[in-house]
N, C-alpha and C positions, 0 to 999 in steps of 0.2 A: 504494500500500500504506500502510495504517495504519501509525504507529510505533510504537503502544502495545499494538496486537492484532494478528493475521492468522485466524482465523477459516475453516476449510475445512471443509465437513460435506461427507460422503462416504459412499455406500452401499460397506462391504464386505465381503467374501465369506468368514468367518472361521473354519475348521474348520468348514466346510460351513453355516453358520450365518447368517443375513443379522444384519450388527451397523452400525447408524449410532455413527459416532466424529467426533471434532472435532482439530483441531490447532490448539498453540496455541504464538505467540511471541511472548517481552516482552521490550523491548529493554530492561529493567532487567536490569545484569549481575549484580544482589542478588538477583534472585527466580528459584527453579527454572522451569527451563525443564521441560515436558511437553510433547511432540511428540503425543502418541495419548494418546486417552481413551476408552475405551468407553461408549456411551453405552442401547445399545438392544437386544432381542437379538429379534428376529423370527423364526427358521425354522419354526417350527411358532405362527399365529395364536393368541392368544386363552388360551394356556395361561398366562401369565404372569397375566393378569385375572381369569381365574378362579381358579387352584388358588394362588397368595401371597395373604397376608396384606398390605394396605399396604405395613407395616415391611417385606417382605422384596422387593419388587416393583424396586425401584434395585438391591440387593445380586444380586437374581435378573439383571437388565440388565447387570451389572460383574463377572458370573462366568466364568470361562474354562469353555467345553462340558465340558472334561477332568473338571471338580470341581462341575459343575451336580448329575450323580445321587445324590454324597453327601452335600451340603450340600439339598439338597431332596424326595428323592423320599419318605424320612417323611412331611415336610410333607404333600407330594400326595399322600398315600396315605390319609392322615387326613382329605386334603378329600374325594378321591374318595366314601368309607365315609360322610362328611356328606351329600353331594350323593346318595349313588344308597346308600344303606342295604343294600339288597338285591342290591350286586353280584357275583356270584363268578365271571364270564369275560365275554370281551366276544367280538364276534364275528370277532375273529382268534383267540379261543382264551387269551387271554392274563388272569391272573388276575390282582391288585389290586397287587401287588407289581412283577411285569414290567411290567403298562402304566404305570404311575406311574414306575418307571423309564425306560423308553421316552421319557413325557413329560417327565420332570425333564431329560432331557440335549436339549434344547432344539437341535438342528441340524436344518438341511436336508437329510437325504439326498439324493444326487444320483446316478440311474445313467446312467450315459458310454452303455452298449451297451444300454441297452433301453428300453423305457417312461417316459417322466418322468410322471408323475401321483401324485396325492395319494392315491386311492384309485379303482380303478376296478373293483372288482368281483376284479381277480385281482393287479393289481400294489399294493402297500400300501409308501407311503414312499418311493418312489421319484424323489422330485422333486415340483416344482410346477407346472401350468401355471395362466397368469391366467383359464382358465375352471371350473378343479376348485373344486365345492363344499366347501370346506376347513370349513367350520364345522359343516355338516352332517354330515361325515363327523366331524369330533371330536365330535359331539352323539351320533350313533349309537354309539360306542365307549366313551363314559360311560355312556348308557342306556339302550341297544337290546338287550343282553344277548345272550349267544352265539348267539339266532337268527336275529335281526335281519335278517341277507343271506340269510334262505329267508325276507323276508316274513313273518314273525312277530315285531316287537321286542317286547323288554320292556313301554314305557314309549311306544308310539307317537307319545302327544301331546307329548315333549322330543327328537324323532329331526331336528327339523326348525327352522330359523328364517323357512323359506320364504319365501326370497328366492332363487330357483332362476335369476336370470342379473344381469348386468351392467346396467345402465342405459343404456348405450349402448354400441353395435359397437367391440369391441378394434381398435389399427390394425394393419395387415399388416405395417407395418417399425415400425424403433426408432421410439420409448421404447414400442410396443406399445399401451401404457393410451389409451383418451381423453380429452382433453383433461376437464375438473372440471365446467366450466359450458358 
């Protein structure tokens, strides 16, 4: 062990939330000690990229879930209306205010007794697995407009990044992913 640092990054599980944190100790008895630092806030891809501002993109990472929807969902709401002008429900039904809501509070829903998936056609939020179209399904929700799931979206050619799998086979046991190269 170092003397002057210890250094632990750790995926964990925070109010439903995937957050990377760091811990940190310095064996100067002068300088505060920090055990936990938040560092990341992952449960739902891509929302943090698109709907912040630069400036607000760390403050958005260092937010407790609890205080994400009123510190942001303005924000989102005024990107959304940027991004897709024309939106007034998406295809859960949900109007500029609720989804932006939705998305400002940044967790992973997780359900224990049913479905885990990101969107499958009837279960919505209900977990992840590493083969749901997670970006797709937020691209549809931005700009596929309420009829998007009867095959008719809004905005066809933004429904899609078409990248429709993985690059290579997920593995059967842990850590699941495979291997980079």
């Amino acid at each position: 062990m170092k003397k002057n640092k210890l250094m632990l990054f750790s995926a964990l599980l925070i109010g439903g939330s995937l957050a990377i944190g760091s811990c940190k100790k310095d064996n100067n008895p002068s300088a505060p000690v920090v055990y936990y630092q938040q560092q990341d806030q992952v449960g739902r891809p891509a929302i943090n990229t698109v709907f912040n501002a630069a400036a607000d993109k760390q403050t958005f990472n260092e937010t407790a879930p609890s205080a994400m929807a009123a510190l942001f969902q303005g924000k989102f709401q005024a990107k959304l209306l940027a991004l897709n002008p024309a939106y007034t429900t998406n295809a859960l039904g949900l109007n500029d205010t609720v989804f932006t809501t939705v998305l400002a509070n940044d967790v992973l829903n997780v359900s224990t007794t049913g479905t885990t998936t990101f969107f499958d056609g009837t279960n919505v939020l209900t977990g992840r697995t590493l083969s749901d179209d997670v970006i797709d399904v937020e691209l549809t929700l931005i700009f596929g407009g309420p009829t998007a799931l009867k095959g008719t979206p809004t905005n066809s050619g933004l429904i899609s990044d078409h990248v429709n799998a993985n690059d290579k086979a997920f593995l059967t046991v842990f850590p699941y992913e495979a291997a980079p190269w």
